[in-house]
C-alpha positions in Angstrom: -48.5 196.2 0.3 -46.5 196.3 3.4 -48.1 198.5 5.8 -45.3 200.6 6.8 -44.7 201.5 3.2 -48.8 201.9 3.3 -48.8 204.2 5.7 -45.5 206.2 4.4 -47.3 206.2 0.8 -50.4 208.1 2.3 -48.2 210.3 4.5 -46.8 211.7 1.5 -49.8 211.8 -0.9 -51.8 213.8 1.5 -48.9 216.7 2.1 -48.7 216.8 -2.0 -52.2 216.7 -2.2 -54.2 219.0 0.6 -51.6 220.7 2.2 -54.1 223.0 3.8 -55.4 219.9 5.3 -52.8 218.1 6.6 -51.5 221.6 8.2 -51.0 220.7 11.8 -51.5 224.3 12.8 -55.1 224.7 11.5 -56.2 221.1 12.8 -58.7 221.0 15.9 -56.8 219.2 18.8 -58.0 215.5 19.4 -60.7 215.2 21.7 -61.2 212.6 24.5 -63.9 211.2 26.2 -62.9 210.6 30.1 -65.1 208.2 32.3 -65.5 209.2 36.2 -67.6 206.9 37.9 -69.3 205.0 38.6 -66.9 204.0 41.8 -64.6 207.3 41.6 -65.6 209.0 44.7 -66.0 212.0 43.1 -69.5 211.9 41.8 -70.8 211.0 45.0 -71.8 207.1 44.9 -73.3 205.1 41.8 -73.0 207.7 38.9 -71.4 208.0 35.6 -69.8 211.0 34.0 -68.8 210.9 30.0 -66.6 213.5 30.2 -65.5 214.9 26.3 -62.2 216.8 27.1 -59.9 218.9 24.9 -56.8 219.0 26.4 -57.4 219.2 30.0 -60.7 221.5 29.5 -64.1 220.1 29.1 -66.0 220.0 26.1 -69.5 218.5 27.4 -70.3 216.7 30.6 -73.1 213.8 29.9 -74.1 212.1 33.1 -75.3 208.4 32.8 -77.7 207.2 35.5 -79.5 204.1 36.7 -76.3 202.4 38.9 -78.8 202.7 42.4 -82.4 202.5 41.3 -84.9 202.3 43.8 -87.6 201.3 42.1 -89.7 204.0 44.2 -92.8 205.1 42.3 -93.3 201.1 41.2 -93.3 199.7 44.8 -95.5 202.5 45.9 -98.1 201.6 43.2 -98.1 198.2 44.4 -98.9 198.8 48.1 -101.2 200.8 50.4 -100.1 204.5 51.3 -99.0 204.3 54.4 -96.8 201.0 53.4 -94.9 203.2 50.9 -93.1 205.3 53.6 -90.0 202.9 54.2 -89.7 203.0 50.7 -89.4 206.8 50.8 -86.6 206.8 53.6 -84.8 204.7 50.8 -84.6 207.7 48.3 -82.4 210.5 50.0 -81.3 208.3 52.6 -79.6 211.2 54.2 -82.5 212.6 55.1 -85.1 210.6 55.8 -87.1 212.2 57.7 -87.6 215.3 55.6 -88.6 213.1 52.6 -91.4 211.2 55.3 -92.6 214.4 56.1 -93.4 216.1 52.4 -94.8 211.9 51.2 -97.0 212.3 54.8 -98.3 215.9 54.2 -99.3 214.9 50.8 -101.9 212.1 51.9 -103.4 214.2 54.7 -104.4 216.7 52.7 -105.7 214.6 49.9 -107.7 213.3 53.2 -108.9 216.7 54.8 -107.1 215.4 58.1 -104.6 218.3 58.2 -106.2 221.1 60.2 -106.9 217.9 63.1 -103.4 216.8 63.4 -101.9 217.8 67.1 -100.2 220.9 67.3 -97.6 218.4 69.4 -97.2 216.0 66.8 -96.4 218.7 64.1 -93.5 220.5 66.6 -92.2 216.9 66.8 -92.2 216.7 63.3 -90.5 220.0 62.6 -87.6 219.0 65.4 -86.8 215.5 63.8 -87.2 217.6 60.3 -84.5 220.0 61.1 -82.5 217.6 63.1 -82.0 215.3 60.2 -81.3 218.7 57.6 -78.5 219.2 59.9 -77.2 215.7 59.5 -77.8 216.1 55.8 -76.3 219.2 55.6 -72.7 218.0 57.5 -72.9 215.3 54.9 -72.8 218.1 51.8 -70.3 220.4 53.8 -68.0 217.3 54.8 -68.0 215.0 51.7 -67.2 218.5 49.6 -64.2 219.3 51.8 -62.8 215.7 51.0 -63.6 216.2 47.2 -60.9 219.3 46.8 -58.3 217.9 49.3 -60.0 219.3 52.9 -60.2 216.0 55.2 -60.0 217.1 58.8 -63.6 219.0 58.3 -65.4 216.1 57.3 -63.9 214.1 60.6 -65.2 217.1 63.0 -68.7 217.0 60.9 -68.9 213.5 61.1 -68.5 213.3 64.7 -71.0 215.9 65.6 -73.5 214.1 62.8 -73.2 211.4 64.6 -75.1 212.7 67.9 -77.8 213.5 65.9 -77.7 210.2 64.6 -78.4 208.5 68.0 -80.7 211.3 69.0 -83.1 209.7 65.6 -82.3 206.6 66.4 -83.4 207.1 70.0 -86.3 208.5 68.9 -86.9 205.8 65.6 -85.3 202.8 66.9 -83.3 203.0 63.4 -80.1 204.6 62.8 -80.5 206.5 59.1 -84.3 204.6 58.0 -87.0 205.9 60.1 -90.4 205.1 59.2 -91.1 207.5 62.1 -93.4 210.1 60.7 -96.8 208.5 60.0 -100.0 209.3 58.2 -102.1 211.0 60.8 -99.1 211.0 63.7 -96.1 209.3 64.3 -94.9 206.3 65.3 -94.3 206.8 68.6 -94.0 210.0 71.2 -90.7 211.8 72.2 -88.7 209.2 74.5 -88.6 210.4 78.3 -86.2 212.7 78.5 -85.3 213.6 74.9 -86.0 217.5 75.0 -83.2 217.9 77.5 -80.6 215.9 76.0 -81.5 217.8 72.7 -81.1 221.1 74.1 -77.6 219.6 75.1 -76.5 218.9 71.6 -77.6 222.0 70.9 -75.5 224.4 73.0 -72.6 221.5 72.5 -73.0 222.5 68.3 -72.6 226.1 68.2 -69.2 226.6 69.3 -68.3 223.6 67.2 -70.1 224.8 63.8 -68.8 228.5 64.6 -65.0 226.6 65.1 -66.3 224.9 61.4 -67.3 228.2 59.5 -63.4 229.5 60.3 -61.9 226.2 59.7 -63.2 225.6 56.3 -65.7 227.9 55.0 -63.3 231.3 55.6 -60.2 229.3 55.0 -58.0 231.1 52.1 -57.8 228.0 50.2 -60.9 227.1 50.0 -61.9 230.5 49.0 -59.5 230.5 46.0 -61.0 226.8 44.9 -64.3 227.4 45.0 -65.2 231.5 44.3 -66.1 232.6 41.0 -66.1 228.7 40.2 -69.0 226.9 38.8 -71.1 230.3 38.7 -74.6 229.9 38.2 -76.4 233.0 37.0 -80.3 232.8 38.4 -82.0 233.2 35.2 -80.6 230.2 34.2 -81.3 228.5 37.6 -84.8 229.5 37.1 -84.9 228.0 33.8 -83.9 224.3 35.1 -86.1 224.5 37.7 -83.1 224.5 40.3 -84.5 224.5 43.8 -83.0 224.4 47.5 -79.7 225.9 48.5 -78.2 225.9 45.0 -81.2 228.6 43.8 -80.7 230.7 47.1 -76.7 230.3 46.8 -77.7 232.4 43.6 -79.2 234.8 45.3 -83.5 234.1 45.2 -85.2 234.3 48.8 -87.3 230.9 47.8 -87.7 228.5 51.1 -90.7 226.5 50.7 -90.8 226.8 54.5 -91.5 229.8 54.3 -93.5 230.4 50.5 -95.7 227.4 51.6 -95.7 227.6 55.3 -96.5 224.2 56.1 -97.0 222.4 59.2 -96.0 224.9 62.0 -93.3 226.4 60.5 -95.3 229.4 59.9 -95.4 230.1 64.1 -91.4 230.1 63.6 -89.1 233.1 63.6 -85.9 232.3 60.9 -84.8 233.7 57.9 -84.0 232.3 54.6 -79.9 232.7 54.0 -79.1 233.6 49.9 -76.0 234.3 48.4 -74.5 237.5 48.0 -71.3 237.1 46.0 -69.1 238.0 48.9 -66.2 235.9 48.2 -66.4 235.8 44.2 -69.1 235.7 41.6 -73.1 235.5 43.3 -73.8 232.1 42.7 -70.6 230.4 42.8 -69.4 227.4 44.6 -68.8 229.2 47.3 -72.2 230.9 47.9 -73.7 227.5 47.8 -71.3 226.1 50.3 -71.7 229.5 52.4 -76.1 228.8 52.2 -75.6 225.5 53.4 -73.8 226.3 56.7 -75.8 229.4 57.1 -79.0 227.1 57.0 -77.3 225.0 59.8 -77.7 228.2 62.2 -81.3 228.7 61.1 -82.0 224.8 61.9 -80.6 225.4 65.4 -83.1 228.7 65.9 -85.7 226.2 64.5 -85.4 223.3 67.3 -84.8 225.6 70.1 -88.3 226.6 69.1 -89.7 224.1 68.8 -88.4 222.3 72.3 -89.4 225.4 73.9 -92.9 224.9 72.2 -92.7 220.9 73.8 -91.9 221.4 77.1 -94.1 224.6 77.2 -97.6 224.5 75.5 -97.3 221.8 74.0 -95.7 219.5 76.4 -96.5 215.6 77.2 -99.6 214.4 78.3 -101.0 210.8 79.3 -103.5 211.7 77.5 -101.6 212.8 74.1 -101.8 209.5 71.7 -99.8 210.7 68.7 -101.5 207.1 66.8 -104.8 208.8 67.0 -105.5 210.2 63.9 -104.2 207.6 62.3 -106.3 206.1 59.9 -107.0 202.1 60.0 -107.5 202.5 55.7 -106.6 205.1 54.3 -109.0 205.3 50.9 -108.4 209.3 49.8 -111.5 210.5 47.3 -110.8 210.2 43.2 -108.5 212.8 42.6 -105.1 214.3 41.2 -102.8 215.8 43.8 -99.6 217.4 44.3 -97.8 218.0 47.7 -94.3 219.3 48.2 -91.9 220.4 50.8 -88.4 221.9 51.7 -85.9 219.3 51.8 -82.4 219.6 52.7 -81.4 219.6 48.9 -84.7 221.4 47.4 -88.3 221.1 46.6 -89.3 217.5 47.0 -92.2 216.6 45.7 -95.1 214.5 45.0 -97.6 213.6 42.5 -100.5 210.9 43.6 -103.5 210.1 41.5 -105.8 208.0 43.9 -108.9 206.0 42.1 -111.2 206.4 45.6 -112.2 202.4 45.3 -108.6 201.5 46.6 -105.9 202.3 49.1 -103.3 201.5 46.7 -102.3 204.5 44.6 -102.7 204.1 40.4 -100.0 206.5 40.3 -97.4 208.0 42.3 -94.8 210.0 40.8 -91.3 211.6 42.8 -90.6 215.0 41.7 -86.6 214.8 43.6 -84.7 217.3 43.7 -81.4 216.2 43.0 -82.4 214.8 39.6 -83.5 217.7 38.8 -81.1 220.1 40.0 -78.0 217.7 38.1 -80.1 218.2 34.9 -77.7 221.8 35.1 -75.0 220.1 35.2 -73.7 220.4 31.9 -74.1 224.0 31.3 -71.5 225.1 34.4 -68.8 222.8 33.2 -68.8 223.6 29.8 -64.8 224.7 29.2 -63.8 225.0 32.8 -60.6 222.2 33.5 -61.5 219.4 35.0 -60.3 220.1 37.8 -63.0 222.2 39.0 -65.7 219.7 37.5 -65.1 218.1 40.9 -65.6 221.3 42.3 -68.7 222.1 40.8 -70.1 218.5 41.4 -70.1 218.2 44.9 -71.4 221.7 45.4 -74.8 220.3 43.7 -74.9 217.9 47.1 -76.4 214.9 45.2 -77.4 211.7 46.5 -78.1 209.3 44.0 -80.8 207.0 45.6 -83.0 210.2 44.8 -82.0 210.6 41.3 -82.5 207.4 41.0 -85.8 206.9 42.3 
């Protein structure tokens, strides 16, 4: 039979047969699965979002991951601890040095050499900490103004990242991949000269990220696209285990700086910025957005500490050598240990399991935060447009070399 008159044959039979059926009116609209990624610069770099859509409003959100893996926890099974920290730059390559200095803590105190590291080195590591959180954080403020049609923020935040860029890199000798912060030190004391030129930056910034917080932040139109958008209530944040500006954006006073208080941070006066709902819904897009630029104002208290702490008590020496702790092999005792730390997107973590006849790890294990905090993903977007599925994705600030570990 013809397939026309097929088709017009079992038209008709099926409006004699079940008209109830073939009733357009009680029929559940088509539904269509939407691909972004993993080159749409929405999601960020190297990720995939099946999107199921009815109409223009989404049905489920399932992200597909994989496109960037690092092969982290494999390489550093394969080599000696302190070998393993390039490889740790190489996860949230935005901020580097914050994810050296939680991998770093971890081994000192599965060696008992924490309470002996120099107050000096641990102000160092605190300034190149914070400095790089800033740099992270103009990334997550910048790159989400270009994903809902804001460009000229992320021009102003790029340039101003990009001091703090060659401050690292005068410090490092590498621009974004440090390898800076070592197991028992660092790699090498502050260059002559740098506390003054960071005090510079620093009193060049405020104006600049005050000028910021009216452009973009206050600005009526971003209000509108991002308040009472992507709400996040924080029992549910809770219950994923969210960490990092997106759990304080929902209103929890949880700063591992400060729960913790690792390193020196503890000697530091700053407070911990949370969401309050003052635009929209608490725990909006906007709240999270609002924490993250907030946190750039505690960062600056932070440094101006600490450089008042290295040209003060702490200053240079001839004698400081911040290589001497350092350990020639670093063999910890049989064990299971966990170490953690604040990182500009949440609790980065670390599990090591070390066999005390080896300096090679059996097991280490990368608990990131942005894999983890993505896992909610699918719960905000579920019947929002997709419109606002950008909006609610680049609030998460997700870089996929960490989910992808």
């Amino acid at each position: 039979m013809d397939r026309k008159i097929q088709y017009k044959f079992d038209k008709e039979h099926l409006k004699n047969s079940a008209p109830s059926v073939y009733d357009e009116s009680k029929l559940r609209s088509e539904e269509m699965v939407l691909n972004l990624g993993p080159q749409h610069p929405s999601t960020h770099g190297v990720l995939r979002l099946e999107v199921v859509t009815d109409g223009e409003f989404i049905v489920d959100v399932v992200p597909h991951l994989g496109y960037l893996h690092r092969c982290f926890e494999k390489h550093a099974e394969s080599m000696a601890f302190n070998q393993t920290i390039p490889y740790v730059d190489r996860m949230d390559y935005v901020a580097s040095m914050n994810s050296e200095h939680a991998y770093v803590m971890g081994v000192e105190q599965m060696l008992g050499i924490t309470e002996q590291i120099p107050k000096r080195v641990e102000y160092i590591r605190v300034l190149v900490a914070e400095l790089n959180r800033l740099a992270s954080h103009f990334i997550a403020v910048g790159t989400y103004g270009i994903d809902i049609g804001a460009t000229t923020p992320f021009l102003w935040l790029m340039r101003d990242r990009e001091h703090i860029l060659r401050l690292l890199e005068w410090v490092s000798g590498a621009r974004m991949l440090y390898n800076y912060i070592w197991i028992g030190g660092l790699f090498y004391d502050l260059p002559v000269g740098f506390e003054e030129r960071c005090l510079e930056f620093v009193q060049y910034l405020k104006p600049k990220l005050k000028e910021f917080h009216n452009l973009l932040v206050e600005n009526k139109i971003f209000v509108e696209r991002t308040a009472n958008i992507g709400v996040m209530p924080l029992d549910l944040a809770i219950n994923y285990g969210v960490t990092g500006p997106m759990l304080r954006g929902s209103g929890l006073k949880y700063d591992l700086r400060k729960v913790d208080g690792y390193s020196v941070y503890p000697e530091i006066d700053f407070d911990i910025p949370i969401g309050k709902g003052e635009m929209g819904t608490l725990g909006d897009c906007w709240d999270r957005t609002y924490v993250r630029v907030a946190e750039c104002w505690e960062s600056i208290r932070i440094i101006e500490q600490a450089l008042e702490q290295l040209t003060g008590d702490h200053k240079r020496t001839r004698e400081f050598d911040p290589q001497a702790l350092v350990p020639k092999k670093i063999r910890p005792k049989k064990m299971d240990f966990y170490a953690r730390a604040e990182n500009p997107k949440g609790e980065l973590g670390f599990f090591f399991r070390a066999t005390g006849k080896s300096d090679i790890p059996f097991r280490v294990k990368a608990r990131s935060c942005s894999f983890v905090n993505m896992a909610i993903l699918p719960e905000l977007t579920r019947g929002v447009p997709i419109a606002d599925l950008i909006a609610i994705f680049g609030s998460f600030d997700v870089v996929m070399g960490e989910v992808d570990r």
